[in-house]
PDB file of N, CA, C and O in Angstrom:
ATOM      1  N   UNK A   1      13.808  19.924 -63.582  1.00  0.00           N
ATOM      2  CA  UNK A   1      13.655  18.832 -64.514  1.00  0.00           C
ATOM      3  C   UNK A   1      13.258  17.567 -63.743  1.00  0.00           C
ATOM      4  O   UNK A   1      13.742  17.294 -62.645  1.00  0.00           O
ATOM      5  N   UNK A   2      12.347  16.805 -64.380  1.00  0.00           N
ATOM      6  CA  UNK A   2      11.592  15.629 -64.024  1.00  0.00           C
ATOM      7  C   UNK A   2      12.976  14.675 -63.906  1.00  0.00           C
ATOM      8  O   UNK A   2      14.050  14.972 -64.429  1.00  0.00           O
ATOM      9  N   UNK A   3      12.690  13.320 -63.011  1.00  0.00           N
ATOM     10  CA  UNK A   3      13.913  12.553 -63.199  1.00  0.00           C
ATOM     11  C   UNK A   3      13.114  11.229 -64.200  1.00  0.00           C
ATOM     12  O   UNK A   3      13.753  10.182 -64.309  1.00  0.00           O
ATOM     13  N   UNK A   4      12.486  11.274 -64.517  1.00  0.00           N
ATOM     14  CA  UNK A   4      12.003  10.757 -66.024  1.00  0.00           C
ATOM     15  C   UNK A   4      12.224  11.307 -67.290  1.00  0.00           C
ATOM     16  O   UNK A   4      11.777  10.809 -68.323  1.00  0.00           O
ATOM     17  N   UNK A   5      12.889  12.301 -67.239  1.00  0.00           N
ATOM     18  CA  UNK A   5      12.661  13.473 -68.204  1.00  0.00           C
ATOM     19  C   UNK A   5      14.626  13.627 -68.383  1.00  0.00           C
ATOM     20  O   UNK A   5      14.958  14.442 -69.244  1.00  0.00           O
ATOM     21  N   UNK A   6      15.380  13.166 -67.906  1.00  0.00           N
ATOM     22  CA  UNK A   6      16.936  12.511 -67.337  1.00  0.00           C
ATOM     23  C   UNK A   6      16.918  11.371 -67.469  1.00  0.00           C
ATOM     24  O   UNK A   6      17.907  10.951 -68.069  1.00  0.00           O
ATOM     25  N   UNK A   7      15.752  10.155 -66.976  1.00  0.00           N
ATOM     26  CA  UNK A   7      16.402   8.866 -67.384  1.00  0.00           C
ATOM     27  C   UNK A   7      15.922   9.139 -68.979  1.00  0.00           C
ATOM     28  O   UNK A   7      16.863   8.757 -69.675  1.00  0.00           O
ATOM     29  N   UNK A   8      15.143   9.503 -69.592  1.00  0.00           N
ATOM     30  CA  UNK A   8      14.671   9.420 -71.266  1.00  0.00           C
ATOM     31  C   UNK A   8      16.011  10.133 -72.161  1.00  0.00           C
ATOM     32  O   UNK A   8      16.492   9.903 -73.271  1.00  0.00           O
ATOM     33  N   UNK A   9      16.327  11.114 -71.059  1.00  0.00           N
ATOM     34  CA  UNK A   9      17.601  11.779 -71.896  1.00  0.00           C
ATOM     35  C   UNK A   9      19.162  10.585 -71.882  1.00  0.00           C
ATOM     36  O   UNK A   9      19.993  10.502 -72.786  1.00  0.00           O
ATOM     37  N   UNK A  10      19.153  10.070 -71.022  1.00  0.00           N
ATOM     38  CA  UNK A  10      20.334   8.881 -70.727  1.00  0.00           C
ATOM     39  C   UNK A  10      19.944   7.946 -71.717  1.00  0.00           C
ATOM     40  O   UNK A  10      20.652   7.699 -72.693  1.00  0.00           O
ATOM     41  N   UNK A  11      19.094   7.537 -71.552  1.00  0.00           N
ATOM     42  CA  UNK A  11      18.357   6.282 -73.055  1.00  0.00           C
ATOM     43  C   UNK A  11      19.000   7.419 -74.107  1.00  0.00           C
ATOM     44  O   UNK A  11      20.171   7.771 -74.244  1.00  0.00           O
ATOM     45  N   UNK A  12      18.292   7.674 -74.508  1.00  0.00           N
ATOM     46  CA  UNK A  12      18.619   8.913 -75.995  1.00  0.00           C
ATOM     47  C   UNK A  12      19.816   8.518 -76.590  1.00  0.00           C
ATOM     48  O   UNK A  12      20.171   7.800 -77.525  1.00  0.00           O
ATOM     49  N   UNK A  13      20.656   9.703 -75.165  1.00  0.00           N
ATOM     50  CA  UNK A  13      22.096   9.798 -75.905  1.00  0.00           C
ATOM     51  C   UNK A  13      23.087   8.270 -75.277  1.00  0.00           C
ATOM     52  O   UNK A  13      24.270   8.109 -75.580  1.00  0.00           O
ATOM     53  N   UNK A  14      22.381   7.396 -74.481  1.00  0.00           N
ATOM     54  CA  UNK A  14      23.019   6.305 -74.783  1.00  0.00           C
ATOM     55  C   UNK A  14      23.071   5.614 -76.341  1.00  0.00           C
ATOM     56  O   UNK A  14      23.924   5.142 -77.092  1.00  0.00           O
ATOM     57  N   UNK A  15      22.064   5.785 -76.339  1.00  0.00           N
ATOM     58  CA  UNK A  15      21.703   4.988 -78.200  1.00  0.00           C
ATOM     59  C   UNK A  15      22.411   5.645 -78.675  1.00  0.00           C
ATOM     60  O   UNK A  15      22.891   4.987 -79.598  1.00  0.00           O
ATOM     61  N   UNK A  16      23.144   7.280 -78.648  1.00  0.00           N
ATOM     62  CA  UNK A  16      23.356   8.415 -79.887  1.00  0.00           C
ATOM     63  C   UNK A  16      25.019   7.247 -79.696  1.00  0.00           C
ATOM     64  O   UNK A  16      25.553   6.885 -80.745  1.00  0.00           O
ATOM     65  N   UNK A  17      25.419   6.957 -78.822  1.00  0.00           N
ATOM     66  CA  UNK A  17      26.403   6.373 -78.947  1.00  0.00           C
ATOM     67  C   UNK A  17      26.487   4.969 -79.113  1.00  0.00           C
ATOM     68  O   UNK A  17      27.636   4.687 -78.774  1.00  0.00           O
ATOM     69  N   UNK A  18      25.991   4.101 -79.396  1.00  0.00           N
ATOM     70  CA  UNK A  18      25.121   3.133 -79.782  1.00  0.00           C
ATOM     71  C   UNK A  18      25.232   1.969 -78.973  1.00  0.00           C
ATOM     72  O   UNK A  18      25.351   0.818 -79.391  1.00  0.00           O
ATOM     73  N   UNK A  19      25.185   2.343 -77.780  1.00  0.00           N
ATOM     74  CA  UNK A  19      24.531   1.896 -76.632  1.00  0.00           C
ATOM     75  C   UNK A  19      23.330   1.439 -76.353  1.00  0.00           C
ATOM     76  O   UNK A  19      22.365   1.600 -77.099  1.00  0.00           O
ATOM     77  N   UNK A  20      23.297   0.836 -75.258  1.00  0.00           N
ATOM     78  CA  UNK A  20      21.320   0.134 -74.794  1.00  0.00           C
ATOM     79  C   UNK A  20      22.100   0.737 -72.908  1.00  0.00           C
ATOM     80  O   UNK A  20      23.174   0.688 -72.309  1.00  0.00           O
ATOM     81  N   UNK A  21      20.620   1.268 -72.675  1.00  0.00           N
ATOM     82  CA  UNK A  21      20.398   1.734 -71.155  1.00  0.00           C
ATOM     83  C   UNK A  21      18.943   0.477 -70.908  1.00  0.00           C
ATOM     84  O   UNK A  21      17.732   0.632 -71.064  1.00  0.00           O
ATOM     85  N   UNK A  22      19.658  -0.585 -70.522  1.00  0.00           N
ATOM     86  CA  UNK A  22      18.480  -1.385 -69.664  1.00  0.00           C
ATOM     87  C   UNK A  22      17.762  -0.964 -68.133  1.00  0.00           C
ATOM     88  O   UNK A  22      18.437  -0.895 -67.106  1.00  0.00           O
ATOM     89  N   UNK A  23      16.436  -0.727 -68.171  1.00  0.00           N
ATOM     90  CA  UNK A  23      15.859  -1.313 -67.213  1.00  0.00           C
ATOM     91  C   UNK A  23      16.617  -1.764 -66.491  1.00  0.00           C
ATOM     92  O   UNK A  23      17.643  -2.144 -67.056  1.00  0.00           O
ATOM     93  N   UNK A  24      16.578  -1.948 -65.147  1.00  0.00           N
ATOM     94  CA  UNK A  24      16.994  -3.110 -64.270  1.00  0.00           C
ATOM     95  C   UNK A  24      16.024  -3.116 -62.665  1.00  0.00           C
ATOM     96  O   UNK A  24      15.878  -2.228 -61.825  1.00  0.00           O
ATOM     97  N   UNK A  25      15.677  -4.046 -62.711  1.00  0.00           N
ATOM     98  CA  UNK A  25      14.338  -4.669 -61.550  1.00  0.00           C
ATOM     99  C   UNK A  25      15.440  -5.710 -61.151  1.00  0.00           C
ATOM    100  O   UNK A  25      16.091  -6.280 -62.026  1.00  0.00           O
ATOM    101  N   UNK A  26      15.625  -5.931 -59.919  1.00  0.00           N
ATOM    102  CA  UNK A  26      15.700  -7.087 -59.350  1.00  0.00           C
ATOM    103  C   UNK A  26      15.172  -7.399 -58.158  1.00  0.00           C
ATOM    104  O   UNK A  26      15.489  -6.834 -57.112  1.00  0.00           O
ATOM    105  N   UNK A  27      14.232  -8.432 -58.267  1.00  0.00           N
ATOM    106  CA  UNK A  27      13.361  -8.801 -57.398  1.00  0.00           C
ATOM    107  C   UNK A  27      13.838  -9.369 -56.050  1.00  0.00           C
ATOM    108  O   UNK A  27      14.305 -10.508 -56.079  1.00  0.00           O
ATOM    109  N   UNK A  28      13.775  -8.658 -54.758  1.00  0.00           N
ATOM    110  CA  UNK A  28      13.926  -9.044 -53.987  1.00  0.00           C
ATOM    111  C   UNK A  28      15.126  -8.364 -53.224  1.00  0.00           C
ATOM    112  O   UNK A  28      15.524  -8.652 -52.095  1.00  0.00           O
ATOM    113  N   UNK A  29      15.760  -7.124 -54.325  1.00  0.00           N
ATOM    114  CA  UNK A  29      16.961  -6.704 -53.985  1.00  0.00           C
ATOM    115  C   UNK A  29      16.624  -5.359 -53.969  1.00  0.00           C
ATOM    116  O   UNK A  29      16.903  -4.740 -54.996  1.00  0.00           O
ATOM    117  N   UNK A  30      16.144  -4.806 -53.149  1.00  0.00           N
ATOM    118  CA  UNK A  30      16.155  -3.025 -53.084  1.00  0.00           C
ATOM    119  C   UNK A  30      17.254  -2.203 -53.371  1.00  0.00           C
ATOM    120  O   UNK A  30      18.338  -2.783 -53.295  1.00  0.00           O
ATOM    121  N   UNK A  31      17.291  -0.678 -53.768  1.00  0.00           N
ATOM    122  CA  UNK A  31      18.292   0.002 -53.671  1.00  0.00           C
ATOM    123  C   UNK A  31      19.171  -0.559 -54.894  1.00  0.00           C
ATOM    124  O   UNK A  31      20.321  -0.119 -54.866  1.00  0.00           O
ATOM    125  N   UNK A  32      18.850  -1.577 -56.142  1.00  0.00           N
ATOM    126  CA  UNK A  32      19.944  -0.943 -57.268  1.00  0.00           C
ATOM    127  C   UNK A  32      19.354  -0.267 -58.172  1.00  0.00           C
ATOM    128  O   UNK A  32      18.169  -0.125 -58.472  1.00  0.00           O
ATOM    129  N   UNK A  33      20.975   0.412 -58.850  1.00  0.00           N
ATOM    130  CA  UNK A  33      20.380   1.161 -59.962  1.00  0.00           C
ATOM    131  C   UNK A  33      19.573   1.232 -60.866  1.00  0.00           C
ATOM    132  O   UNK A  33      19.475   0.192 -61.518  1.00  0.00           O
ATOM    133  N   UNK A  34      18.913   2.096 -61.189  1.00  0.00           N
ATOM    134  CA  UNK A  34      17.752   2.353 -62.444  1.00  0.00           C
ATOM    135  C   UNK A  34      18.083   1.951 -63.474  1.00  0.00           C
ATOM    136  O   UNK A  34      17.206   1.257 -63.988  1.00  0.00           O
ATOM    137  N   UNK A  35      19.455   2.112 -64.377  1.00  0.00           N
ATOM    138  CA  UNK A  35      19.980   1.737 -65.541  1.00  0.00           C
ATOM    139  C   UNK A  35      20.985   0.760 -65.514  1.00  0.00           C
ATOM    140  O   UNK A  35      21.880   1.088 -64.734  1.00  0.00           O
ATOM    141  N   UNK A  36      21.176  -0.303 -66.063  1.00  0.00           N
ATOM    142  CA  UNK A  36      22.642  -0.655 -66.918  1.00  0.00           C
ATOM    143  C   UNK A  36      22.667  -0.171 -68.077  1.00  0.00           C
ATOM    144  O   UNK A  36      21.741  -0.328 -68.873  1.00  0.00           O
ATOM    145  N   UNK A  37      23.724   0.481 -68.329  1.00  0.00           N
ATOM    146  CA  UNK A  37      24.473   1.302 -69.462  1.00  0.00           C
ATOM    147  C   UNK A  37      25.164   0.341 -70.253  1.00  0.00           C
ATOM    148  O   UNK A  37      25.838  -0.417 -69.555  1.00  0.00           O
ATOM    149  N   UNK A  38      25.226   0.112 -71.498  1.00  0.00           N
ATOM    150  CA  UNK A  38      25.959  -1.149 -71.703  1.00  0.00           C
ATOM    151  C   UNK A  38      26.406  -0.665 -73.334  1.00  0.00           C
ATOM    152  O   UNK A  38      25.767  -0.837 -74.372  1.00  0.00           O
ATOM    153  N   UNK A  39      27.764   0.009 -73.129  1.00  0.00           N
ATOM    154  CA  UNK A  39      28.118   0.658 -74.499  1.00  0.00           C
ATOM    155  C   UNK A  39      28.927   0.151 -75.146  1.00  0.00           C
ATOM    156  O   UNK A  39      29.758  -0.394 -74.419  1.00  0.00           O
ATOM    157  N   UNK A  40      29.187   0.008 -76.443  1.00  0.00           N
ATOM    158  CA  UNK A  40      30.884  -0.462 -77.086  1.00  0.00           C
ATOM    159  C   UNK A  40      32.020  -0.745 -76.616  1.00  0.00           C
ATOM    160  O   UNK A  40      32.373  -0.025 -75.682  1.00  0.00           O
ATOM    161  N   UNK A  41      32.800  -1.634 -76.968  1.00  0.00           N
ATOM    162  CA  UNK A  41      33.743  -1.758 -76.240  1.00  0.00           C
ATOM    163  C   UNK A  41      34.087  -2.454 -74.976  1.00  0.00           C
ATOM    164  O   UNK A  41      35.124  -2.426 -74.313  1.00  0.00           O
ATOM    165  N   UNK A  42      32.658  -3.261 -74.755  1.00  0.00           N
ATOM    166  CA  UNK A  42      32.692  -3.387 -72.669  1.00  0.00           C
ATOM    167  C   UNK A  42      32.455  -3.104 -71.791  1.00  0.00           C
ATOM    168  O   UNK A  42      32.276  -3.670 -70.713  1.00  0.00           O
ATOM    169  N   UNK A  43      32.401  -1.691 -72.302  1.00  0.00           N
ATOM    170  CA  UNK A  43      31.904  -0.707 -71.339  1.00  0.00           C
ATOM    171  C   UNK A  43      31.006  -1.114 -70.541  1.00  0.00           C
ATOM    172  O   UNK A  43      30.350  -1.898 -71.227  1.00  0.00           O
ATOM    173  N   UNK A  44      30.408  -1.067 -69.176  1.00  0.00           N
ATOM    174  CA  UNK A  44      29.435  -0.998 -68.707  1.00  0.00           C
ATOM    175  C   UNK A  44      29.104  -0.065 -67.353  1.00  0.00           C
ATOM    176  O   UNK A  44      29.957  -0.272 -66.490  1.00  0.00           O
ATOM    177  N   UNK A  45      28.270   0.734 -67.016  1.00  0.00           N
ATOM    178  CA  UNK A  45      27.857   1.651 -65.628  1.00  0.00           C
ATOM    179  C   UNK A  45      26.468   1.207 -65.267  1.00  0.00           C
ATOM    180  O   UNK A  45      25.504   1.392 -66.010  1.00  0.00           O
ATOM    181  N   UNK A  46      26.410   0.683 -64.235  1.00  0.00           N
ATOM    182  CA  UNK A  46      25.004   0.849 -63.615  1.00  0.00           C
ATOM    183  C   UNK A  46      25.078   2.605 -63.232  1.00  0.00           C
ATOM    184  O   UNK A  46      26.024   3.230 -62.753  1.00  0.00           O
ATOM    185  N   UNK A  47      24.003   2.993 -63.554  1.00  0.00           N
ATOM    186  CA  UNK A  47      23.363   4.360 -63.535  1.00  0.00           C
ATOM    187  C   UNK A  47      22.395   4.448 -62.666  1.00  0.00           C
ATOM    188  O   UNK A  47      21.569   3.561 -62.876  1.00  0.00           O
ATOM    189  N   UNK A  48      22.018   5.379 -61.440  1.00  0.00           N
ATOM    190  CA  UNK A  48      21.161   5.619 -60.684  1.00  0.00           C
ATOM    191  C   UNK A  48      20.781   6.925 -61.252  1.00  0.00           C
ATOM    192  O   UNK A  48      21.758   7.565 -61.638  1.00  0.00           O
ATOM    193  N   UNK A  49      19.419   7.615 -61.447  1.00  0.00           N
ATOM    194  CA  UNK A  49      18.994   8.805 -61.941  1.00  0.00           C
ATOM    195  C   UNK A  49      18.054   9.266 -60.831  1.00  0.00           C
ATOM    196  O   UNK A  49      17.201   8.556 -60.299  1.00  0.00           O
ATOM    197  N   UNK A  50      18.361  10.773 -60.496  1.00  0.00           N
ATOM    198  CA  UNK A  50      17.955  11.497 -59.545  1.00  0.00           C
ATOM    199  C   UNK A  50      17.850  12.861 -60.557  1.00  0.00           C
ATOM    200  O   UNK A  50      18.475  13.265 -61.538  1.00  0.00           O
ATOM    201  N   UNK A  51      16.794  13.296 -59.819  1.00  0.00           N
ATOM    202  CA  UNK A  51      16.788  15.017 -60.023  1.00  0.00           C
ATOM    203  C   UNK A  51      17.892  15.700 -58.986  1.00  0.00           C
ATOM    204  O   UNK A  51      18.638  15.117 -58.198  1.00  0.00           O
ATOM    205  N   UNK A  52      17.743  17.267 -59.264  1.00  0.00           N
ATOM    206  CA  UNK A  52      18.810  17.715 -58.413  1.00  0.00           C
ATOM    207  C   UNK A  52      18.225  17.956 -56.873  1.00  0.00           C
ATOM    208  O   UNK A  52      18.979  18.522 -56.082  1.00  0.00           O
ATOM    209  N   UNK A  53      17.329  17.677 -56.569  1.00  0.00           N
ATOM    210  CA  UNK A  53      16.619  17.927 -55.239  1.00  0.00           C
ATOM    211  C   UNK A  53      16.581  16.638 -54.727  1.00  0.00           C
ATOM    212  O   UNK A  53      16.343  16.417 -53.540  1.00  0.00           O
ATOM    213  N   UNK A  54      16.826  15.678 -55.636  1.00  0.00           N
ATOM    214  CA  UNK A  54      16.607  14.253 -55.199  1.00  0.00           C
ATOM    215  C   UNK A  54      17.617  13.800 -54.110  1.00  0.00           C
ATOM    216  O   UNK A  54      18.628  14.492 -53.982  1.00  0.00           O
ATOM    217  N   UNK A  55      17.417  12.456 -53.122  1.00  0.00           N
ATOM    218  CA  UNK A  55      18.125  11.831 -52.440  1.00  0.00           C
ATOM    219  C   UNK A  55      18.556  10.531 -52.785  1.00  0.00           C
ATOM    220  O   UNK A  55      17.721   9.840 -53.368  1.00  0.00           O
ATOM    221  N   UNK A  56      19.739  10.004 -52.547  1.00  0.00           N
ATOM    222  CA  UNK A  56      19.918   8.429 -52.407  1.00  0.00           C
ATOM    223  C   UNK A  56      19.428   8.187 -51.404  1.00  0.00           C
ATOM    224  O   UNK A  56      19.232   8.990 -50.492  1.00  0.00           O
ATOM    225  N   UNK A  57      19.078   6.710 -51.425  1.00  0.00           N
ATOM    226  CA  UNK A  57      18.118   6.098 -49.870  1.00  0.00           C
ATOM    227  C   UNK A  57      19.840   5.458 -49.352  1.00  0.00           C
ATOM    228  O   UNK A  57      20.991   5.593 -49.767  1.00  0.00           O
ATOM    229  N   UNK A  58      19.149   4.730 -48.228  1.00  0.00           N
ATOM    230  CA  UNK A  58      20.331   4.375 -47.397  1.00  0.00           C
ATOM    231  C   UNK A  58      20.695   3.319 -48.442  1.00  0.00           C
ATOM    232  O   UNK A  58      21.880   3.341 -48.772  1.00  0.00           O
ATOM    233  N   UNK A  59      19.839   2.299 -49.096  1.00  0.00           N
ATOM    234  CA  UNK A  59      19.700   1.040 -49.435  1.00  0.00           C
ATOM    235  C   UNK A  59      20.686   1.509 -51.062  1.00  0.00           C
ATOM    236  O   UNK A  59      21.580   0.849 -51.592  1.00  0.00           O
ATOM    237  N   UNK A  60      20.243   2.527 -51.400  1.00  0.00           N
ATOM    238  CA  UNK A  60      20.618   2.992 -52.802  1.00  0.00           C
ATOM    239  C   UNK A  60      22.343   3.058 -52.179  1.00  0.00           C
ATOM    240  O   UNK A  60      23.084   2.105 -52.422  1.00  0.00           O
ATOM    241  N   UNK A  61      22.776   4.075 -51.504  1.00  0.00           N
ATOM    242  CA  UNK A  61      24.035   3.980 -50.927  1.00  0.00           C
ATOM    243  C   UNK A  61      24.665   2.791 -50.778  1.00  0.00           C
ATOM    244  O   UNK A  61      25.852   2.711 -51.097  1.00  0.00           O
ATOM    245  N   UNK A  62      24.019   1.753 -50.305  1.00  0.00           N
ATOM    246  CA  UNK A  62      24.562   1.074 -49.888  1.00  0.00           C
ATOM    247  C   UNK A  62      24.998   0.105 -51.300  1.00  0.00           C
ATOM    248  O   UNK A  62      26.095  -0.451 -51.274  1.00  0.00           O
ATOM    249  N   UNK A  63      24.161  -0.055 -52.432  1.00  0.00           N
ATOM    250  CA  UNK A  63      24.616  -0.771 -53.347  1.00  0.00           C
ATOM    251  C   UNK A  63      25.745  -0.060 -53.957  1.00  0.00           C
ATOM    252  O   UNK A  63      26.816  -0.578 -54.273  1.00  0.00           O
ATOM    253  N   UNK A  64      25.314   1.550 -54.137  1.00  0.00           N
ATOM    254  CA  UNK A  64      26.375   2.123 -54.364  1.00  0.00           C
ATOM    255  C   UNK A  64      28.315   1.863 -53.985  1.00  0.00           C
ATOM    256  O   UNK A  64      29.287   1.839 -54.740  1.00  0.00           O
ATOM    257  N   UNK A  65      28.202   1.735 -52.727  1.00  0.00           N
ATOM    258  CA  UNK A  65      29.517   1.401 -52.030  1.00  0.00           C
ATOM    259  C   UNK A  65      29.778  -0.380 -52.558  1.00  0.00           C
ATOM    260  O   UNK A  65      30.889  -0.869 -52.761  1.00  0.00           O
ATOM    261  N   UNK A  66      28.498  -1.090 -52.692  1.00  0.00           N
ATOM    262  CA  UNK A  66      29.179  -2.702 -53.190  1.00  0.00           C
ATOM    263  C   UNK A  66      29.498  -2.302 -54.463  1.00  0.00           C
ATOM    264  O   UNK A  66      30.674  -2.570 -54.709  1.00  0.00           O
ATOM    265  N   UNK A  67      28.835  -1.686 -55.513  1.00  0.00           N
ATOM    266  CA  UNK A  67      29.707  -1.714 -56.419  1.00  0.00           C
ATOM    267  C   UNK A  67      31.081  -0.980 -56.885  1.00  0.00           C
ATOM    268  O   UNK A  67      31.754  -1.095 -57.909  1.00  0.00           O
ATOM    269  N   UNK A  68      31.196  -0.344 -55.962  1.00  0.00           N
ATOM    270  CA  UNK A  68      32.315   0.523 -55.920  1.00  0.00           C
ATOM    271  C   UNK A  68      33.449  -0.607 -55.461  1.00  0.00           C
ATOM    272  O   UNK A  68      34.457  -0.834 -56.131  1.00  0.00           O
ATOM    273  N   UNK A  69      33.039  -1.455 -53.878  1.00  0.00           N
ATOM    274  CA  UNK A  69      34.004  -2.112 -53.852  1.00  0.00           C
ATOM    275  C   UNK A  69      34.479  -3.154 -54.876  1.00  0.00           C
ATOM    276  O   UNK A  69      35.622  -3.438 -55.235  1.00  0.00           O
ATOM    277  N   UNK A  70      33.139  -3.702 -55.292  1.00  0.00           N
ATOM    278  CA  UNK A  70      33.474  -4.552 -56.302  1.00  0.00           C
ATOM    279  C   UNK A  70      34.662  -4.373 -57.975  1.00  0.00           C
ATOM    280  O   UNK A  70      35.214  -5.115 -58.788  1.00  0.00           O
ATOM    281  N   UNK A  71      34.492  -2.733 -57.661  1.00  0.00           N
ATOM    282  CA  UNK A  71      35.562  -2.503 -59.000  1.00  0.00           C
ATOM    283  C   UNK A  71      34.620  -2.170 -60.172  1.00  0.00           C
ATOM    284  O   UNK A  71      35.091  -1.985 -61.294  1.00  0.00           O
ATOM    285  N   UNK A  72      33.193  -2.083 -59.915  1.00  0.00           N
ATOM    286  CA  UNK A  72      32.207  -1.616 -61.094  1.00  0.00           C
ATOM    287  C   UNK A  72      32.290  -0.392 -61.120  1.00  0.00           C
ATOM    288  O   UNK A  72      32.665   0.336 -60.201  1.00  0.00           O
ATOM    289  N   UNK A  73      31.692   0.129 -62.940  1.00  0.00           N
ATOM    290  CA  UNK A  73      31.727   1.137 -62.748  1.00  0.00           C
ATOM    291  C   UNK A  73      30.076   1.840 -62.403  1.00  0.00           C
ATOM    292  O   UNK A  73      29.144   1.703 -63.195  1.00  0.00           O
ATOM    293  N   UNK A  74      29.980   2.450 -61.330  1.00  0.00           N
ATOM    294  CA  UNK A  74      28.791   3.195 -60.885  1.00  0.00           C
ATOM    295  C   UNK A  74      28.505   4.966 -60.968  1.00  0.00           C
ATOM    296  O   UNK A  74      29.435   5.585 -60.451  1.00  0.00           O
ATOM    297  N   UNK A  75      27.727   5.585 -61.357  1.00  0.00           N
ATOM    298  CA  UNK A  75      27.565   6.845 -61.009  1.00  0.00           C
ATOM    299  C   UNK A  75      25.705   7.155 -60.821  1.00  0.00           C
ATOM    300  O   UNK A  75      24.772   6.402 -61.100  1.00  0.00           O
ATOM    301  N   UNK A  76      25.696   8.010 -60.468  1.00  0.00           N
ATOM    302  CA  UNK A  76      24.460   8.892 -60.145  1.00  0.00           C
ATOM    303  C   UNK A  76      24.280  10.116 -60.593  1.00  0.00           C
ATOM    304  O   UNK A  76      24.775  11.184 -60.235  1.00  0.00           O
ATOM    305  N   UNK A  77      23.313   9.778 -61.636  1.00  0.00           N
ATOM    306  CA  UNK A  77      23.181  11.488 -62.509  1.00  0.00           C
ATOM    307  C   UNK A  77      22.002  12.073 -62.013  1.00  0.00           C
ATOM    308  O   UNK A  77      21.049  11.456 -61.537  1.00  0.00           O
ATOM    309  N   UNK A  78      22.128  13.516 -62.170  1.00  0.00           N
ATOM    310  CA  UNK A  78      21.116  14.593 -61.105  1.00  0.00           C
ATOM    311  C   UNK A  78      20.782  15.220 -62.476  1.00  0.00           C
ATOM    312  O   UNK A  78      19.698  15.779 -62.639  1.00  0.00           O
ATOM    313  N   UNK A  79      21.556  15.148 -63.309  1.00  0.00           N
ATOM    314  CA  UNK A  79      20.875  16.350 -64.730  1.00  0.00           C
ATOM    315  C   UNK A  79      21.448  15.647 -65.681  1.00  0.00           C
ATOM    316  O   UNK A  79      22.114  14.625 -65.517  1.00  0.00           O
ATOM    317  N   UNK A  80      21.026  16.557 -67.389  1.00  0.00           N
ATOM    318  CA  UNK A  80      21.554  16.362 -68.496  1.00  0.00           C
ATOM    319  C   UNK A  80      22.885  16.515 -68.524  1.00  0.00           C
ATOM    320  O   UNK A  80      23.374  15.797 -69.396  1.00  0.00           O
ATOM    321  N   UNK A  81      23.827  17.268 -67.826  1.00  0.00           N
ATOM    322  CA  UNK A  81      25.018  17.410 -68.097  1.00  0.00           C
ATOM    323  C   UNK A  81      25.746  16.054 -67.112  1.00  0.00           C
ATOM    324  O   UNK A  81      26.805  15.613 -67.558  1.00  0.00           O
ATOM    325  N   UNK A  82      25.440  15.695 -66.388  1.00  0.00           N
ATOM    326  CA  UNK A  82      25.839  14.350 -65.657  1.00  0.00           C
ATOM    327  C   UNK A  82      26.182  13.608 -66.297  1.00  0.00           C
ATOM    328  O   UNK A  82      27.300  13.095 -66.332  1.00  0.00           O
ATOM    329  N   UNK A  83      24.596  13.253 -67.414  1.00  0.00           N
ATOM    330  CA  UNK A  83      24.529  12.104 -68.356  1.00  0.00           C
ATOM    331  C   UNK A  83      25.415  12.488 -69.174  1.00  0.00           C
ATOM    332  O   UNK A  83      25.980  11.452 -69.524  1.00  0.00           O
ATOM    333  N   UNK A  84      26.028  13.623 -69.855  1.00  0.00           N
ATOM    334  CA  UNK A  84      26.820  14.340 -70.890  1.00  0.00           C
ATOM    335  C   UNK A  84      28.501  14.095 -70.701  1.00  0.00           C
ATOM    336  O   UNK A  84      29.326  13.636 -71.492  1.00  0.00           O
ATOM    337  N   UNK A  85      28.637  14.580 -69.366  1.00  0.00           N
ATOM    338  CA  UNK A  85      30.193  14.343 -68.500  1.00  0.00           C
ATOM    339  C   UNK A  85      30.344  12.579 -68.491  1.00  0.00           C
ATOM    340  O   UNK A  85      31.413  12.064 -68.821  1.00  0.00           O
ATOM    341  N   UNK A  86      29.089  11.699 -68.053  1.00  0.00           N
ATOM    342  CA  UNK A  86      29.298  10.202 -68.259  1.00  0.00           C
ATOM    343  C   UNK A  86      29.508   9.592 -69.544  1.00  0.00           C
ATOM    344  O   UNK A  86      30.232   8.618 -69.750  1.00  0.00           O
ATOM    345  N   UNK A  87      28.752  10.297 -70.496  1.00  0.00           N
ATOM    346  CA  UNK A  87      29.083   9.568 -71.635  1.00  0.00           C
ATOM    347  C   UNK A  87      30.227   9.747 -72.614  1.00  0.00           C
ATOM    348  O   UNK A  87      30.424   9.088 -73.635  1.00  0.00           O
ATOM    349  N   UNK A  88      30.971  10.782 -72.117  1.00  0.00           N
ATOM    350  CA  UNK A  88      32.301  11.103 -73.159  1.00  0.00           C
ATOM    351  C   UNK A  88      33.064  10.175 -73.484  1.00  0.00           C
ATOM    352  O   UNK A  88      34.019  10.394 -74.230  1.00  0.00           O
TER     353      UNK A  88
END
């Protein structure tokens, strides 16, 4: 499976829960996540989307671990069931 074909499925069933999966570009800052997840309630996950062959870069890791320290919530989905196990 394409990892376009995973972030379109994360949009989807973000909305099925009536959620918004933003875009996120930030200029000048390499290595963050592909999505903010931003569901009911408060909720929020920055989302990184990979296929299952895919790698994190060092830079991707590395935001990974700031938001971890920071107390955000972060994950990295490789398939549909990722996105499925995240959104319960």
């Amino acid at each position: 499976m394409l990892e376009k074909q995973v972030e379109k499925y994360l949009i989807r069933r973000t909305a099925e829960r009536g959620g918004v999966a933003y875009k996120w570009v930030s200029p000048g800052r390499v290595g963050v996540a592909d999505r903010i997840v931003v569901l009911p309630d408060g909720v929020v996950w920055f989302v990184e989307v990979k296929t299952v062959t895919g790698r994190l870069s060092e830079m991707q890791k590395i935001f990974a671990a700031d938001m971890m320290r920071l107390g955000q919530n972060y994950r990295c989905v490789w398939c549909k069931e990722d996105v499925d196990e995240l959104l319960q």
